[in-house]
Backbone bond lengths (Angstrom), bond angles and torsions (degrees), N, CA, C in turn:
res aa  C-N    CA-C-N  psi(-1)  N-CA   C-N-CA  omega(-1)  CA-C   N-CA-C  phi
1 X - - - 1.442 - - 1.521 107.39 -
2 X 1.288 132.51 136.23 1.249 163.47 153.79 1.213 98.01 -32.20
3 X 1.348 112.40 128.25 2.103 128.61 153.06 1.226 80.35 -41.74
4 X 1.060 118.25 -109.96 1.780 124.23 -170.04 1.444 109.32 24.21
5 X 1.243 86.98 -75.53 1.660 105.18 -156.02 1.438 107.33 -61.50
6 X 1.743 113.57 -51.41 1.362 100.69 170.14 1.115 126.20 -75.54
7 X 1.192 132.36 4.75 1.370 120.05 149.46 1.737 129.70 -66.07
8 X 1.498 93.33 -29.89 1.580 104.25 -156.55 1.688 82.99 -77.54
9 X 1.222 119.85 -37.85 1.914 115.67 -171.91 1.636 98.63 -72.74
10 X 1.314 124.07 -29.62 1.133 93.48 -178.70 1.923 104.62 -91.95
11 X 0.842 121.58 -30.64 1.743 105.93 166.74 1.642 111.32 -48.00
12 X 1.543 113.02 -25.47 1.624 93.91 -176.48 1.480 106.06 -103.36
13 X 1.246 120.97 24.55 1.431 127.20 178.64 1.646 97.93 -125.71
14 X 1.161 129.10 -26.07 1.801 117.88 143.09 0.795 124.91 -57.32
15 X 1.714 138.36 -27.89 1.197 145.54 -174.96 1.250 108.79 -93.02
16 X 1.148 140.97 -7.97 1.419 142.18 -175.80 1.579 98.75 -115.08
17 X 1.305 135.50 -33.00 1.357 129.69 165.40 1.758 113.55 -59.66
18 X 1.486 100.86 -23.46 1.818 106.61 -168.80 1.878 81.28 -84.38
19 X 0.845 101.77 -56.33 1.830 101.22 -160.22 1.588 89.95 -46.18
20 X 1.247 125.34 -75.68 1.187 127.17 -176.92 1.632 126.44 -27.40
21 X 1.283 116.06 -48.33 1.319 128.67 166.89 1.555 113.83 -64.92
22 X 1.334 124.89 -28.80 1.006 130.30 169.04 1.179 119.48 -76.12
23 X 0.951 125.80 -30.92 1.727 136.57 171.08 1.256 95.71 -62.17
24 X 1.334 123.60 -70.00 1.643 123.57 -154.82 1.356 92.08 -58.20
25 X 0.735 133.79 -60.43 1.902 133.96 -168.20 1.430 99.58 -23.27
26 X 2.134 95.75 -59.70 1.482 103.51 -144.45 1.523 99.57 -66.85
27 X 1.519 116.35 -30.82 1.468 130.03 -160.68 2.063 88.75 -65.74
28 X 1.301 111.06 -66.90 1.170 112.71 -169.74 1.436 121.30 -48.93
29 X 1.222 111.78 -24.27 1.684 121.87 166.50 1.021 107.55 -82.97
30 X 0.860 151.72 -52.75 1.839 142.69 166.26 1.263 129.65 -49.62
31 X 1.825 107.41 -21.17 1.571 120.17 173.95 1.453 105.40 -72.10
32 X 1.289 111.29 -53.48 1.573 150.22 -163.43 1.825 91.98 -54.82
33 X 1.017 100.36 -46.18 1.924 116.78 -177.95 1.432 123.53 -79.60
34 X 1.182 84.99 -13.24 1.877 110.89 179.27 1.185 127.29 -86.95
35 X 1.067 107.50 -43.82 1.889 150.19 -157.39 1.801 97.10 -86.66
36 X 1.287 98.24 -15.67 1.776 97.89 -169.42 1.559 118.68 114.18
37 X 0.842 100.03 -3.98 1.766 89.30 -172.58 1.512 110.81 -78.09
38 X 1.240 81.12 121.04 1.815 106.09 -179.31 1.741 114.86 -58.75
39 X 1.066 117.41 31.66 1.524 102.14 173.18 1.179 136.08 -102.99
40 X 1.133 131.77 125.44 1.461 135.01 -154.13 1.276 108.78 -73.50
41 X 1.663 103.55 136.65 1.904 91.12 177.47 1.349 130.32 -29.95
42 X 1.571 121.77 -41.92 1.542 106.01 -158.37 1.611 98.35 -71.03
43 X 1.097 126.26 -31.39 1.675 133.82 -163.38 1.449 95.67 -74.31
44 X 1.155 96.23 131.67 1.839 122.70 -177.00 2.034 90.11 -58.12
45 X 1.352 107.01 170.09 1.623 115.08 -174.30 1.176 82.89 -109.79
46 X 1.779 123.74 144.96 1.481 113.63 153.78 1.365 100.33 -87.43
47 X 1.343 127.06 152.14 1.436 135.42 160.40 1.430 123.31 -112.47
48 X 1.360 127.77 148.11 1.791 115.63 -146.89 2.083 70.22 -101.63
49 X 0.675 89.47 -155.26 1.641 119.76 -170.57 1.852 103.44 -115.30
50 X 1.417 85.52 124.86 1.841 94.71 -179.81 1.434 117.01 -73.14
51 X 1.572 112.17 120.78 0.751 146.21 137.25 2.083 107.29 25.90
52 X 1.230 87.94 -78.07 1.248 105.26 -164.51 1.529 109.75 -68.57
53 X 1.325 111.53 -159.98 1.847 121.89 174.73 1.607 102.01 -46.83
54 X 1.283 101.24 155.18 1.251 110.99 151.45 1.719 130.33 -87.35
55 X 1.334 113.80 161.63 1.706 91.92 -169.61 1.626 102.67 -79.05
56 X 1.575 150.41 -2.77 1.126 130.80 159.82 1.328 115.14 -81.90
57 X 1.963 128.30 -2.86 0.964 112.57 -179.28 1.903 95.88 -100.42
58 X 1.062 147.22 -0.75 1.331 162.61 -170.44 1.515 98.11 -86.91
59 X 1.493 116.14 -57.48 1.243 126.12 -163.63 1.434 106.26 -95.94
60 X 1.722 118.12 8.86 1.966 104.16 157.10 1.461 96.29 -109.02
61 X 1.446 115.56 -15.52 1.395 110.10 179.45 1.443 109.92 -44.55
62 X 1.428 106.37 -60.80 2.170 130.32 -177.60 1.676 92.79 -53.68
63 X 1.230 106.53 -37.59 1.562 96.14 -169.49 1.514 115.50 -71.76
64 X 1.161 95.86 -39.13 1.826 105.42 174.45 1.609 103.08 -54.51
65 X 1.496 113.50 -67.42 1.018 114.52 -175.47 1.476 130.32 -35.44
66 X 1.416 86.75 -52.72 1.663 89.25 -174.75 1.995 102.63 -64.24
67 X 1.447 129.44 -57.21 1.204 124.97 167.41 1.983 113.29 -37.57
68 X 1.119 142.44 -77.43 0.799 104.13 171.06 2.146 140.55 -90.89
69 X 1.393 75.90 49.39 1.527 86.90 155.88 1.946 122.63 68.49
70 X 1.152 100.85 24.67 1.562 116.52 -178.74 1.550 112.10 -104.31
71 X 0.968 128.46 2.45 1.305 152.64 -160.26 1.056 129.61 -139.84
72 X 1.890 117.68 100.62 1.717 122.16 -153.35 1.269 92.02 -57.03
73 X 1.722 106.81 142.40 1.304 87.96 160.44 2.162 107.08 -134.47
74 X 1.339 96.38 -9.56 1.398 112.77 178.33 1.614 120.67 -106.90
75 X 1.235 127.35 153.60 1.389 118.24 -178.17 1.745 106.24 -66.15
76 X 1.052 100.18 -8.08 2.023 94.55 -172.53 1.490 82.10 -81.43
77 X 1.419 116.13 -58.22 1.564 103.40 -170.59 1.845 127.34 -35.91
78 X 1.684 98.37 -40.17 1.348 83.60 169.58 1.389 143.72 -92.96
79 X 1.602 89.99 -9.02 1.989 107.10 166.80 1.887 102.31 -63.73
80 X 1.356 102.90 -19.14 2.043 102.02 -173.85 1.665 91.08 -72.60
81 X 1.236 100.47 -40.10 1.487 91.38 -160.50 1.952 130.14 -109.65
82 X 1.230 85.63 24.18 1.819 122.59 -163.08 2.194 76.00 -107.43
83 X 1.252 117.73 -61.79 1.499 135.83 -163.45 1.807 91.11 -62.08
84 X 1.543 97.11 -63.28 1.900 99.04 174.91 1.447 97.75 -27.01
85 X 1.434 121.96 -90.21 1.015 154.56 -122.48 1.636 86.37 -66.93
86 X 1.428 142.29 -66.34 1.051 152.61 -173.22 1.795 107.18 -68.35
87 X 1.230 95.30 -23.97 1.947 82.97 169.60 1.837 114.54 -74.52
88 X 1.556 92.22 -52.40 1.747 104.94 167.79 1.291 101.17 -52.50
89 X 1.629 153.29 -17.39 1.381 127.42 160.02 1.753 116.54 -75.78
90 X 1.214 84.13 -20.07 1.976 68.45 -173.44 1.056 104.07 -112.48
């Protein structure tokens, strides 16, 4: 695989950890707004902290992965596993 390329997967695997974090925010402010909380539009929402991973523990998870090798990371990888996938049907 190409510098290129691993660069370009990991810019679109920063960008999908940001979207993601951004979602949860937005999701958690809208729950938070749902749930009853009395705050009037102009007043900022507080939002607690999600639940789940954090984004540096999300983003060594991918990192592990991709190092030991569980994690497509080449187009052959997904023709291997496009072929898996269609042998387990028949």
């Amino acid at each position: 695989m190409s510098t290129t390329t691993k660069h370009l997967l990991s810019a679109v695997a920063t960008a999908v950890f940001a979207i993601a974090a951004t979602a949860t925010t937005v999701t958690n402010a809208f729950a938070a707004e749902a749930a009853g909380a009395s705050a009037p539009a102009a007043k900022s929402v507080k939002v607690a902290a999600p639940a789940g991973k954090t984004r540096a523990e999300v983003q060594a998870e991918y990192l592990a992965a991709r190092k030991n090798g569980t994690l497509l990371q080449t187009e052959a990888d997904f023709d291997v596993a496009q072929t898996r996938k269609h042998v387990v049907q028949h």
